[in-house]
C-alpha positions in Angstrom: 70.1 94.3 86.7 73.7 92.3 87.0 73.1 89.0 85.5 75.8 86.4 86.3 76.4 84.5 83.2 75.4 81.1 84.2 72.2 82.8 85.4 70.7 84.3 82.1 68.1 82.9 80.7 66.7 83.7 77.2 63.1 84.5 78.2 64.7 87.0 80.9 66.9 89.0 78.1 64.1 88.8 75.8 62.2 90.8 78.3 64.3 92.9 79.6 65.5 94.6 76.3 61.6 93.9 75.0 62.9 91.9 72.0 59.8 90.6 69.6 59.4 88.3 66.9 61.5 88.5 63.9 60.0 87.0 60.4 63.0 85.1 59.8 63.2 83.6 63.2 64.3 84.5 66.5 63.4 88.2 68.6 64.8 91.0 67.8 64.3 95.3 68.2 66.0 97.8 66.3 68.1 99.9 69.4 69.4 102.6 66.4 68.9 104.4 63.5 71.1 107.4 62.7 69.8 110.3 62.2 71.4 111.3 59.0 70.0 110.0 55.8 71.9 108.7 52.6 69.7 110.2 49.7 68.9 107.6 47.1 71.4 108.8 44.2 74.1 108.4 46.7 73.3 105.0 47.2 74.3 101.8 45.3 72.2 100.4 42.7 68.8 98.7 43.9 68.2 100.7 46.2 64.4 102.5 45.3 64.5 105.3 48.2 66.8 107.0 50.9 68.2 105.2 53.8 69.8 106.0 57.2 73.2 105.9 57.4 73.1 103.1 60.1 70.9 101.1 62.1 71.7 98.3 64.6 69.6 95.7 66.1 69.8 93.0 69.3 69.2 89.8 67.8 68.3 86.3 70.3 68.1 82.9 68.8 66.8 80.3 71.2 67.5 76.7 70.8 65.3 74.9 68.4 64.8 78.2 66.7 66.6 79.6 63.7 67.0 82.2 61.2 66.4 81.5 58.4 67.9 82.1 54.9 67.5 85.4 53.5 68.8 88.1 52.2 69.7 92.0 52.2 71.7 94.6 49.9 73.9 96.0 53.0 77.0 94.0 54.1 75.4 93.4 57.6 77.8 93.2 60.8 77.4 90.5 63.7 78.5 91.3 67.0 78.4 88.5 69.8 77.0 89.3 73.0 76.1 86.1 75.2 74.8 82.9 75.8 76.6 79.5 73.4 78.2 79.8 69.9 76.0 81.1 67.2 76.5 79.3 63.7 76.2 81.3 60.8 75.7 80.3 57.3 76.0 82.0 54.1 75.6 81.1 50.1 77.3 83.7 47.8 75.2 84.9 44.3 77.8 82.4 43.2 76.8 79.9 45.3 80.2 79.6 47.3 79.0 78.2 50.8 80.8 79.8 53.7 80.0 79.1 57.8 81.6 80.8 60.7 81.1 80.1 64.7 80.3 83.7 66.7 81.3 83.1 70.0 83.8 83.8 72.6 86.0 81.2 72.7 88.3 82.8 69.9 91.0 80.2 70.5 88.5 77.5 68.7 88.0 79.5 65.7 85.1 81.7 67.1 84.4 85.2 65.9 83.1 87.9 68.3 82.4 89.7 65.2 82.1 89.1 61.4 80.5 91.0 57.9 77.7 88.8 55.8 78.7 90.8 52.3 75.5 92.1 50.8 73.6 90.0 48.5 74.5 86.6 50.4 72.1 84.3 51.6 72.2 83.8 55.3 70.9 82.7 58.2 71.8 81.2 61.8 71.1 78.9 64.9 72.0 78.5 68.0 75.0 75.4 68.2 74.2 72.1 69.6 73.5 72.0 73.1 73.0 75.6 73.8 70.3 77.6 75.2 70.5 80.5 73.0 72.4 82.9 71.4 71.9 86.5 71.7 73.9 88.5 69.6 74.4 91.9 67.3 73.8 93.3 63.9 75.1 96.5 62.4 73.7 97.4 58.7 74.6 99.9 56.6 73.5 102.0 54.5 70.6 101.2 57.4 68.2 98.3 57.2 64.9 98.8 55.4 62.5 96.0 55.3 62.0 96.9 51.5 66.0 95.6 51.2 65.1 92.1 53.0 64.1 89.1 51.0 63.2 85.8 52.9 64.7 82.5 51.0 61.8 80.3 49.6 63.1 76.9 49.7 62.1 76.0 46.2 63.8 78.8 44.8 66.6 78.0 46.3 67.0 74.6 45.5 66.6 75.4 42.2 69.5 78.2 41.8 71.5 76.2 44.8 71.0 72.3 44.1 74.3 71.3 45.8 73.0 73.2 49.3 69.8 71.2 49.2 70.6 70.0 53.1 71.6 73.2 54.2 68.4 74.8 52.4 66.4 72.6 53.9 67.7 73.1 57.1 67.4 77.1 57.1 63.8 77.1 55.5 60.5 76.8 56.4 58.2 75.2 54.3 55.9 77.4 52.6 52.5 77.0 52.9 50.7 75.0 50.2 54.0 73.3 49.2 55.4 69.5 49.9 58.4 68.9 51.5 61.6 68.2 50.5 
């Protein structure tokens, strides 16, 4: 299938490369995961078991949507693919703040690719006024849902106070809890 980019449509690439729903936000499906295994004493610390040496997902964010802020212990690698500038937004252990544009218009600042360092909180949306973003990611040592941690907003207010309106922004609110 030739898709003219005008012409794409979120729900068609969701279907066509049989993305589903992602727990931070967004579809997603995993579309590699070497075969070669990193055994665990090789690997940095934290990490409980082995891991494949790579894995790669497709990622789509439609508008309205979001990922939201979490967390892995692999630098993880965004590719852009297609559709409008993706903003990504990361907090360092530190709590350095840091965003970047993915997008193809590289002569505005846009990235087609960029590295989230390991251990940063992250997440992303789609920018104002666009109909989705579908993107790219690249971990390794290879993602393992045991290396994932999804932000929990109170949490992160308290170790990140002077991020409460991006917190707020890339959390959902936990059940049981007021808002902020």
């Amino acid at each position: 299938m030739i898709w003219h980019h005008q012409e794409k449509k979120a729900e068609e690439i969701i279907s066509h490369y049989r993305l589903t729903p992602h727990p931070e936000g967004g579809f997603y499906r995993e579309t590699y995961r070497s075969s070669e295994v990193i055994p665990v004493h090789c690997l940095p610390e934290g990490f409980m078991a082995a891991r494949n040496v790579c894995t790669a997902i497709l990622y789509l964010l439609e508008k309205n949507d979001f990922s939201a802020l979490h967390r892995i212990r692999q630098d993880e690698m965004w590719h852009f693919y297609l559709g409008g500038a993706l903003h990504l937004v990361m907090i360092s252990p530190e709590g350095r703040f840091t965003e970047v544009l993915l997008g193809q218009d590289i002569t505005a600042g846009e990235y087609v690719q960029y590295v989230v360092p390991a251990g940063y909180w992250f997440g992303a949306r789609p920018v104002e006024g666009c109909a989705f973003s579908f993107v790219g990611c690249t971990v390794a040592p290879g993602f393992d849902f045991d290396d994932f941690e999804l932000g929990k907003r109170a949490e992160l207010l308290d170790s990140f106070p002077r991020h409460k309106n991006l917190i707020v922004a890339y959390t959902r609110q936990e059940e049981g809890t007021s808002s902020v």
